[in-house]
C-alpha positions in Angstrom: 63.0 89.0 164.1 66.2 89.5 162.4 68.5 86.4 161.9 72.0 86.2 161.3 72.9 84.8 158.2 76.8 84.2 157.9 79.8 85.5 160.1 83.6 85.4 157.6 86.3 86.7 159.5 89.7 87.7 157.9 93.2 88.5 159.2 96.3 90.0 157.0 98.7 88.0 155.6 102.1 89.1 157.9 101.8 87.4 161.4 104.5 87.8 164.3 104.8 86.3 167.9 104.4 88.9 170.4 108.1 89.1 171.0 108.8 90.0 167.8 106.1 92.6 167.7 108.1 93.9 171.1 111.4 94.3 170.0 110.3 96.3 167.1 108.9 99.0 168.7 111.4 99.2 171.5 113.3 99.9 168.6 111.2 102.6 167.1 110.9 104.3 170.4 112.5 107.5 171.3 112.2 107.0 174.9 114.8 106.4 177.0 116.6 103.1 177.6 115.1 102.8 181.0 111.4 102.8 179.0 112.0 99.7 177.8 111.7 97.8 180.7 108.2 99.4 180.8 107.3 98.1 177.9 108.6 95.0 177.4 106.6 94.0 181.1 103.5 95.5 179.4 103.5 93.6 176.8 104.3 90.7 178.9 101.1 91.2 180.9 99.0 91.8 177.7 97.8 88.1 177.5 98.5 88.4 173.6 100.8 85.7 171.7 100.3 86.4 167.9 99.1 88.8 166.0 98.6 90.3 162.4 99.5 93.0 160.5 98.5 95.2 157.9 102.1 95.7 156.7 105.2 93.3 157.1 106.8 94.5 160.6 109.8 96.2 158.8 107.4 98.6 156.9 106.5 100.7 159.9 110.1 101.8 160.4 109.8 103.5 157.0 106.3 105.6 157.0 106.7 109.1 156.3 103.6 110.3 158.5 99.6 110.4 158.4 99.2 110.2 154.9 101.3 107.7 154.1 99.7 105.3 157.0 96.5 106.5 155.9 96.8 105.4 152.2 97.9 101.8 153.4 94.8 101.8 155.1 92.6 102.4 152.1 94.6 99.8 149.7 94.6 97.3 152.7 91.2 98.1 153.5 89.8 96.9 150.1 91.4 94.0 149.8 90.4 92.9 153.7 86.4 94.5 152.9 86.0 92.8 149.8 87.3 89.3 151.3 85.3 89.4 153.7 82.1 90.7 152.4 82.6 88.5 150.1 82.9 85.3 152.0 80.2 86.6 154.5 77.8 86.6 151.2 79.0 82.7 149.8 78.4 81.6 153.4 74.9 83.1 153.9 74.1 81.6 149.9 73.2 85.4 149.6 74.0 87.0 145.9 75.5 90.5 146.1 72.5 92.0 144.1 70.6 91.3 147.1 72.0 93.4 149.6 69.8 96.4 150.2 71.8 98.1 153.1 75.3 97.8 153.6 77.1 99.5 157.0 80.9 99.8 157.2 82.4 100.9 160.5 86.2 101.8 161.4 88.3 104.2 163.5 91.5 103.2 161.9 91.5 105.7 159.2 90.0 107.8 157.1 88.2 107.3 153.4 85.9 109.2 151.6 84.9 107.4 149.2 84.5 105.1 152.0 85.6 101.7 151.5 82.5 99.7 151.1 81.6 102.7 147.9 85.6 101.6 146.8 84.8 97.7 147.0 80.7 97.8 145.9 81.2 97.7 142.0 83.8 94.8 142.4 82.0 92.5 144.5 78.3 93.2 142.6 76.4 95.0 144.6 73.8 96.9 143.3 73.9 101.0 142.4 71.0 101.4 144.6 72.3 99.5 147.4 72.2 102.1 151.0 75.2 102.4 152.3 76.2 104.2 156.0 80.0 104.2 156.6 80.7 105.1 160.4 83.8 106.3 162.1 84.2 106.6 165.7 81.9 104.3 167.2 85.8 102.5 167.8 85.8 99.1 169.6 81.7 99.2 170.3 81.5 99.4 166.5 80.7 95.8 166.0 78.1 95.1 168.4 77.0 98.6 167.5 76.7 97.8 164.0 75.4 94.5 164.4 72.0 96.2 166.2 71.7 98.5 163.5 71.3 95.7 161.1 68.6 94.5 163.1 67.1 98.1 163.4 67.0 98.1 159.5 65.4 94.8 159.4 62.9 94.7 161.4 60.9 96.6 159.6 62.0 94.5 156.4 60.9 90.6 156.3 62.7 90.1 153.1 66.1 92.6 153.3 69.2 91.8 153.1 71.7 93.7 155.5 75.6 93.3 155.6 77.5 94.3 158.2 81.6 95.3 156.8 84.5 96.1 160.0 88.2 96.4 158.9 90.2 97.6 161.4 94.0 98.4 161.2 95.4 99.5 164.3 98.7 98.9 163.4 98.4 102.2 160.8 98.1 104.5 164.4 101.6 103.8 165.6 102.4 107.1 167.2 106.3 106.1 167.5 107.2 109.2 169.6 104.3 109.0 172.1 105.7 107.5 175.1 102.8 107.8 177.0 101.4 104.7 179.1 98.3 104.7 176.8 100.3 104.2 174.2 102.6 101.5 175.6 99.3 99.7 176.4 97.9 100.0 173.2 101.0 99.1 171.4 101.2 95.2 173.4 97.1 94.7 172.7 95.9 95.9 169.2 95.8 94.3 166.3 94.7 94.0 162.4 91.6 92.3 161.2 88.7 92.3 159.3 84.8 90.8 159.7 81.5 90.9 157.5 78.3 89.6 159.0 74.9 89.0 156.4 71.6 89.5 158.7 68.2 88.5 156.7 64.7 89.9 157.8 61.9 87.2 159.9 60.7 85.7 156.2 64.3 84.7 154.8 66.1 81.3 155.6 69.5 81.3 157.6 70.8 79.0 159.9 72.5 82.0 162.7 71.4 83.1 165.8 68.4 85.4 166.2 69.3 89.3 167.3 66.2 89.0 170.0 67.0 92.8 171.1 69.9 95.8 171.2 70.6 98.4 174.0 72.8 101.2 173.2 74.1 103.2 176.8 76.4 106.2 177.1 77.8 107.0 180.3 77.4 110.6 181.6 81.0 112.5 181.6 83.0 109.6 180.7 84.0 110.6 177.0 87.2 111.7 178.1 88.4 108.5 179.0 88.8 106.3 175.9 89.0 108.3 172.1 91.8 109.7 170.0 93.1 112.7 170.3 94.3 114.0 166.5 97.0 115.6 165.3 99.7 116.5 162.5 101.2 112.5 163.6 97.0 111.2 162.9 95.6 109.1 165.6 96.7 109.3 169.5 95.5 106.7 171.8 93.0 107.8 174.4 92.8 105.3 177.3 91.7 105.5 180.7 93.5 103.9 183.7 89.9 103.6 185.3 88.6 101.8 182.5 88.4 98.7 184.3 86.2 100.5 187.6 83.9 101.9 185.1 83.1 98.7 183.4 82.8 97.5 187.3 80.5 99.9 188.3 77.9 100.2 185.1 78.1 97.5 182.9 77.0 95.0 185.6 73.7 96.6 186.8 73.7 97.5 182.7 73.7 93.7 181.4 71.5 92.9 184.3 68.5 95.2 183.8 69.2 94.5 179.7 68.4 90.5 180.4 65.7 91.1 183.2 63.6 93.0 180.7 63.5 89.7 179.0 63.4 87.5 182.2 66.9 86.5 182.4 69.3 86.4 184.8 73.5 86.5 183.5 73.3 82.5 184.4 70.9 81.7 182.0 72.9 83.0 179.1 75.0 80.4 177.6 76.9 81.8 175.9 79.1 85.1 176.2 80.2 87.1 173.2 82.4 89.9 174.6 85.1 92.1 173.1 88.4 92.0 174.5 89.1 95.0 175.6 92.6 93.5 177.8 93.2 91.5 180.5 92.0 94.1 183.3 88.6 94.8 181.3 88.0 91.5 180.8 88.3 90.3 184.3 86.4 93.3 185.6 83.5 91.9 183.0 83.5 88.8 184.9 83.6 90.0 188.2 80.8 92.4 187.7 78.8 89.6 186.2 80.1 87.2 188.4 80.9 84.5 185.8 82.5 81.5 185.6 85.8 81.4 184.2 84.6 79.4 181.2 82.4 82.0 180.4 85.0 84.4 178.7 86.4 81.7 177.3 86.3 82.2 173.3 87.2 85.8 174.0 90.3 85.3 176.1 91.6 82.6 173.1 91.3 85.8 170.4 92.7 88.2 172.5 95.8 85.7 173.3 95.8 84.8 169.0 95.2 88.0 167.3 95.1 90.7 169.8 92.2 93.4 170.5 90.9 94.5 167.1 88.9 97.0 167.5 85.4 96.6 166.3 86.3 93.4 164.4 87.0 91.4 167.4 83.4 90.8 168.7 82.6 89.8 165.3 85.2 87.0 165.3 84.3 86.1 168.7 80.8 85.3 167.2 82.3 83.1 164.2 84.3 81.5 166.8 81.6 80.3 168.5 79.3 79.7 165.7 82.1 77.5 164.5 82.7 75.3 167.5 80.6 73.5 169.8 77.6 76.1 169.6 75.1 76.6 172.5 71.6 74.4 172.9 69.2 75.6 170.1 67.1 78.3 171.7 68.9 79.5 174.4 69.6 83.2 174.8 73.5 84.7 174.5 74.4 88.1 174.5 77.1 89.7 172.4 78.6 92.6 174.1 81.1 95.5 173.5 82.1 98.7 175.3 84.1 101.8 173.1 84.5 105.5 173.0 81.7 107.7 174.6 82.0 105.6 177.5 79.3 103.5 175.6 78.0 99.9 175.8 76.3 98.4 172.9 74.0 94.7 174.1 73.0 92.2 171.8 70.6 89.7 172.9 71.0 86.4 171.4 68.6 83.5 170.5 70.8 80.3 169.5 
């Protein structure tokens, strides 16, 4: 049994309504005037108020290419990392000298060291601590990393696993794509950071316990969601039939996940699931046939800080360990979907 131990989100300092976010890059755009119209009713649609970024708005005007982006995403990556490991840590009443496995994921950009090696001295964890950065597991990355904890610690009653996501989607701009994928992209994604601290069965916490994990890719689907790389760094991959494939598998997925434990999706209260945008998520809860509460928590980020990445289900989860949380001892299942096509299931024990 694996039990989570503390959840600490964090967001960037430089925060702009949606229209704000709009105009800027209908400025940076080199489509034509006509495109605008395009995307100002995308963004409209995107269900997304606020969001934060990495850099103030007027920076992104002014990057000179990949490696420029890229080296804002390593300083802004530390300083994100180490908050939230950090507060992750103080929350769980876990000293840094205790963590024996450490996993960082992103698909934002690229660091080697990787940024958990660039943050460990600073926040005291110890020379020995195992570390496994991961780069494109993208928006599954959470949930994904999440289960690996619990892989780890299974097998260790006393360990001490973190969980690090920093995710800054703003850094991909691709300002002369103007492809609908892109348009999309630009009206959903935001910047964000999450740690999680997961103990082994014979350490205190007061979290959830991860009950059991299915990973699932989806037979010649990995063309649909991904980047495509080039001299301009990360182009947006993304599927218009994203929401009939999350229709057609992750349905008869979630229920054979819950009836291996002799559940049904109605005895789950409560839903962790990313937000992958207005069409996914309302193609989750038709699958699943939900009520419209259900989504609830997720629907609020997505309209607050936009679709994160892998960080989103993880501030999901604080958000609902932070409010009114679910009876003690009923089941709840944290869910994500990313490149691959792949799902990644959490099973939940409040």
């Amino acid at each position: 049994m694996t039990r989570i131990g503390a959840v600490h989100a964090v967001l960037p300092p430089h925060q702009y309504e949606q229209y704000e976010i709009t105009e800027a890059l209908a400025g940076l755009s080199a489509a034509p005037s006509a495109a605008r119209g395009v995307l100002e009713r995308v963004h409209a649609a995107s269900a997304v108020r606020t969001r934060r970024l990495a850099l103030p708005l007027e920076r992104y005007a002014t990057l000179r290419g990949f490696g420029e982006a890229n080296d804002c995403f390593i300083e802004a990556a530390q300083e994100l990392g180490e908050e939230a490991v950090t507060g992750a840590l103080q929350a769980a009443g876990i000293r840094p000298d205790e963590v024996d496995l450490v996993i960082s994921t992103s698909v934002t950009g690229i660091a080697a060291p990787s940024i958990e090696a660039r943050i460990a001295g600073r926040i005291g964890l110890r020379p020995d601590v195992k570390r496994v950065p991961v780069f494109g597991l993208g928006c599954v990355g959470g949930a994904a990393g999440l289960a690996r904890l619990h892989d780890y610690l299974e097998a260790r009653p006393q360990g001490v696993a973190v969980l690090l996501s920093v995710e800054l989607c703003s850094l991909t701009l691709q300002r002369d794509d103007t492809s609908t994928a892109n348009v999309v992209a630009g009206s959903l994604f935001g910047d964000g950071a999450a740690a999680v601290v997961a103990v082994g069965r014979d350490r205190a916490a007061t979290g959830p316990e991860v009950v059991a994990t299915r990973s699932r890719l989806y037979p010649d689907t990995e063309h649909l969601l991904g980047w495509d790389i080039g001299d301009g760094g990360f182009r947006i991959v993304l599927g218009s039939d994203l929401p009939d494939l999350v229709r057609r598998h992750l349905g008869p997925e979630v229920r054979d996940f819950l009836a291996d434990h002799d559940l049904k999706p109605h005895d789950v209260t409560g839903w962790v699931c990313h937000p992958g945008g207005p069409k996914v998520l309302e193609a989750v809860r038709e699958t699943l046939a939900l009520p419209a509460r259900a989504l609830e928590p997720t629907w609020r980020s997505l309209a607050e800080v936009g679709n994160l990445s892998s960080a989103s289900v993880l501030h999901i989860l604080r958000d609902v360990l932070a409010g009114d949380r679910p009876l003690p001892g009923s089941p709840g299942l944290l869910m994500a979907m990313g490149p691959g096509f792949c799902s990644e299931l959490v099973l939940l024990r409040w």
